[in-house]
C-alpha positions as MATLAB code, in Angstrom:
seq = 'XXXXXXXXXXXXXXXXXXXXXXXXXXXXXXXXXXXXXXXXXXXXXXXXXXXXXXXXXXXXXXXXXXXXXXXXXXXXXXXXXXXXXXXXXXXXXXXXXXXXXXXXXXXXXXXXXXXXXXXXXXXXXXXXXXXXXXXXXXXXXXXXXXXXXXXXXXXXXXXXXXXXXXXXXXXXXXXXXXXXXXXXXXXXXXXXXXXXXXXXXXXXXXXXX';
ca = [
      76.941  -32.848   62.418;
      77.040  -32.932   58.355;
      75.628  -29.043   58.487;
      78.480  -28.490   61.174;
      81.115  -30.467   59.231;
      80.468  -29.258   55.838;
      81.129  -25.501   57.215;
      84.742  -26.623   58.960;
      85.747  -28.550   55.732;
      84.925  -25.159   53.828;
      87.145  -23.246   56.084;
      89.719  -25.677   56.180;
      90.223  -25.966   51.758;
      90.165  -22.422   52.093;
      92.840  -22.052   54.391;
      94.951  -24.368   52.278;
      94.570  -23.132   49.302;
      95.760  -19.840   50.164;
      98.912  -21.200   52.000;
      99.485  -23.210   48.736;
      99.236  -19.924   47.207;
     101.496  -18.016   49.240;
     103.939  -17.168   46.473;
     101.856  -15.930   43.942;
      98.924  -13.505   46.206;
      97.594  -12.085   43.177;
      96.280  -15.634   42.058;
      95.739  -16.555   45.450;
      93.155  -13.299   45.914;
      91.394  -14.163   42.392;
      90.786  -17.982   43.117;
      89.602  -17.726   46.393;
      86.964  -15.335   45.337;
      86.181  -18.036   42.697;
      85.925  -20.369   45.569;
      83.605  -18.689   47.759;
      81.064  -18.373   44.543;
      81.622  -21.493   44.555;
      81.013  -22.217   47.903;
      77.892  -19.873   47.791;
      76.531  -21.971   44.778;
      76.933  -24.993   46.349;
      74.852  -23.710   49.403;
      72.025  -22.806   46.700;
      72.224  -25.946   45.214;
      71.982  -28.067   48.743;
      68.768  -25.809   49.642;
      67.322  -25.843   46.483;
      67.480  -29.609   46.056;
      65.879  -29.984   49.746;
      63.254  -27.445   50.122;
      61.834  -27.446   46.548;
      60.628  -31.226   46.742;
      59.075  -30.156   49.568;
      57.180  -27.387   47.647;
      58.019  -25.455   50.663;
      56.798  -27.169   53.700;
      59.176  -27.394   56.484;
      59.730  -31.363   57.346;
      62.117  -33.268   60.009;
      64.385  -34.130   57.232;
      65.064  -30.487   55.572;
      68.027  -30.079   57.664;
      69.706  -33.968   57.592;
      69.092  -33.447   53.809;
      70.472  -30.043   53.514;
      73.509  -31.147   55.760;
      74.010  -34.045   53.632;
      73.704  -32.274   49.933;
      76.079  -29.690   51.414;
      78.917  -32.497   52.500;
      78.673  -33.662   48.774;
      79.328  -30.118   47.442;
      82.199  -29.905   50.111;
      83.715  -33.608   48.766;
      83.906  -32.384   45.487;
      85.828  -29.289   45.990;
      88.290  -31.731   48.608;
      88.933  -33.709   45.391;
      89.207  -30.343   42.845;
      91.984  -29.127   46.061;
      93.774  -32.530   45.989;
      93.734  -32.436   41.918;
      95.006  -28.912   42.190;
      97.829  -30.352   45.308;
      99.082  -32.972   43.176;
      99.706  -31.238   39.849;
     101.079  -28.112   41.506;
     102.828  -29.088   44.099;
     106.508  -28.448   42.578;
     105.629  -25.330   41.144;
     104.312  -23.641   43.967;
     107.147  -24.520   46.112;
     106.140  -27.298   48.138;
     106.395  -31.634   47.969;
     103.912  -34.442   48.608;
     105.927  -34.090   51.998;
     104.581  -30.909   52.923;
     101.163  -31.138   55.673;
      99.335  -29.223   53.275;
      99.381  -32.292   50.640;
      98.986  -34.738   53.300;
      95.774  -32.594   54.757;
      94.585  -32.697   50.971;
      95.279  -36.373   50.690;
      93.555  -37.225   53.710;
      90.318  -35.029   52.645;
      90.067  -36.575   49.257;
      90.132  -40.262   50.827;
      87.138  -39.395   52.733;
      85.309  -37.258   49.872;
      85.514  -40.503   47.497;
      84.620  -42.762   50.288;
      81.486  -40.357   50.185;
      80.927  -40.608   46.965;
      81.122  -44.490   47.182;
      78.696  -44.721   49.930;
      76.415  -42.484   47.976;
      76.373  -44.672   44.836;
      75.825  -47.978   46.286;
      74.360  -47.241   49.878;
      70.913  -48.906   50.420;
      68.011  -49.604   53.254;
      70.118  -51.956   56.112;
      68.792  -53.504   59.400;
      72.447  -53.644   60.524;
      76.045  -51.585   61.380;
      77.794  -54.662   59.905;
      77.802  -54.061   56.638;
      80.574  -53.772   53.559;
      80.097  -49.999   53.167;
      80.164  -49.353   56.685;
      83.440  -51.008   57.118;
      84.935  -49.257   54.798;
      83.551  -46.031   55.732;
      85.175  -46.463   59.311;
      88.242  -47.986   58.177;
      88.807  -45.370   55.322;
      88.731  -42.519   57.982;
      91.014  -44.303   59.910;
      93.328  -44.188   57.489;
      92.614  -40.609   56.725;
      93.517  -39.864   60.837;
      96.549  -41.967   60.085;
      97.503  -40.266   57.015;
      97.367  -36.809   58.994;
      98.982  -37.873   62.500;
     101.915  -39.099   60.080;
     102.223  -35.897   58.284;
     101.886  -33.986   61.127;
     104.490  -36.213   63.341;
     107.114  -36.006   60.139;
     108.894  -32.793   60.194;
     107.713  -29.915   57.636;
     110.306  -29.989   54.480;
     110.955  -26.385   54.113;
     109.431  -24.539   51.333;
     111.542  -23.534   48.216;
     111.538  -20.691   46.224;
     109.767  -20.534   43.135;
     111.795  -20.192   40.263;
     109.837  -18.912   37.200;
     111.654  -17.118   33.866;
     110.868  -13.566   33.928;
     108.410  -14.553   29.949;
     106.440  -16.787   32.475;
     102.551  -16.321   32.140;
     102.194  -16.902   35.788;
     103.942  -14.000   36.654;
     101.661  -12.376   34.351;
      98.451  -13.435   35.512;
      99.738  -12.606   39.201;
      99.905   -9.177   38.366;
      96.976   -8.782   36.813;
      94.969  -10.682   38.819;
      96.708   -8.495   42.166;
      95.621   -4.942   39.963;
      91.599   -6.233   39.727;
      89.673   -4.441   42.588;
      91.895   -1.600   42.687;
      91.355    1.766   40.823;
      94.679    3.131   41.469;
      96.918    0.806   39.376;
      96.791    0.532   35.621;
      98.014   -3.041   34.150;
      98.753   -2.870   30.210;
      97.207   -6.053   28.455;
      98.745   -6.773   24.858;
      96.807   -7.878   21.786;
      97.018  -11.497   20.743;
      99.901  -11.646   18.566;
      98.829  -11.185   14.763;
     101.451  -13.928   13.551;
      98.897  -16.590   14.469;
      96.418  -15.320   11.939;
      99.309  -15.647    9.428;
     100.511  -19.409   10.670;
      96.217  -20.229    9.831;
      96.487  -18.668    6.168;
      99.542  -20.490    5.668;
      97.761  -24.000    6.998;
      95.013  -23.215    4.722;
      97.309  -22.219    1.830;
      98.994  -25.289    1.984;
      96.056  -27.739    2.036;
      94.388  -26.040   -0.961;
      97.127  -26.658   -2.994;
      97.594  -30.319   -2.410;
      93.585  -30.351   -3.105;
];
């Protein structure tokens, strides 16, 4: 179930992020090629830090392991996608109304109640227990979360509004020209003035020495 969950979650933040990114596909193209290294690391990382304890040897508990390692690599990128939701929201045209916040929201609830469990989980003869009440009860308010998003209707999107000296705009296009032979994007030097603004910095504290 973890192996099969982590694998939905994946497709899910992906699917997110690039309606998130709708505006800008240049950005959009370059960070979810970041995120599927990512992704692909993560998968390295959960098999590496099952089968090499093993030194090899196939056991019963490769796979719950595996499964499990994965769903941590999956909770952190939920919380890097919420991070990303809640200080981007206004710029990219959406609010903490929109369903793709309240998906986010409802995906980094769970991923810290993972984390939680993970941290202070022990050996237990019984289902009654403080974690595992608030395990059930935190992903009932994450289904609660999303049935209210989804039951609220979808504020519609606004247009971005960015000056045409933006950097975003910037990075858009030169992130949409990487891959592609046929277009030719002209990147300018740093601007030499800052070299100047140091010297001056430096001037200025030598002669009060």
């Amino acid at each position: 179930v973890y192996l099969i969950g982590a694998i939905a979650i994946f497709f899910i933040i992906q699917q997110l992020f690039r309606y998130s990114m709708l505006p800008l596909p240049g950005l959009a193209r370059l960070g979810l090629l970041v995120f599927r290294w990512a992704a692909v690391v993560s998968v390295i990382v959960a098999v590496g830090s099952t089968v090499l304890p093993t030194s090899g040897h196939f056991t019963a508990m490769i796979l719950p392991n595996m499964g499990r390692e994965l769903m941590r690599c999956m909770s952190v990128m939920e919380l890097c996608l919420l991070t990303f939701l809640a200080l981007s929201v206004n710029v990219l045209g959406l609010s903490f109304r929109s369903r793709a916040f309240g998906i986010g929201l409802g995906f980094g609830l769970v991923s810290s109640l993972e984390f939680v469990i993970t941290a202070f989980a022990g050996p237990s003869r019984t289902l009654v227990t403080v974690l595992n009440i608030a395990s059930q009860s935190t992903l009932l308010l994450a289904l609660a979360v999303w049935i209210v998003y989804c039951v609220l209707p979808e504020p519609e999107r606004r247009p971005i509004m960015l000056p045409v000296s933006s950097p975003l705009l910037r990075w858009n296009e030169i992130a949409t020209a990487l891959g592609y032979s046929h277009t030719q994007v002209a990147v300018t030097a740093a601007n030499p003035s800052f070299l100047s603004d140091v010297e001056r910095v430096v001037d200025k504290v030598l002669t009060k020495n």
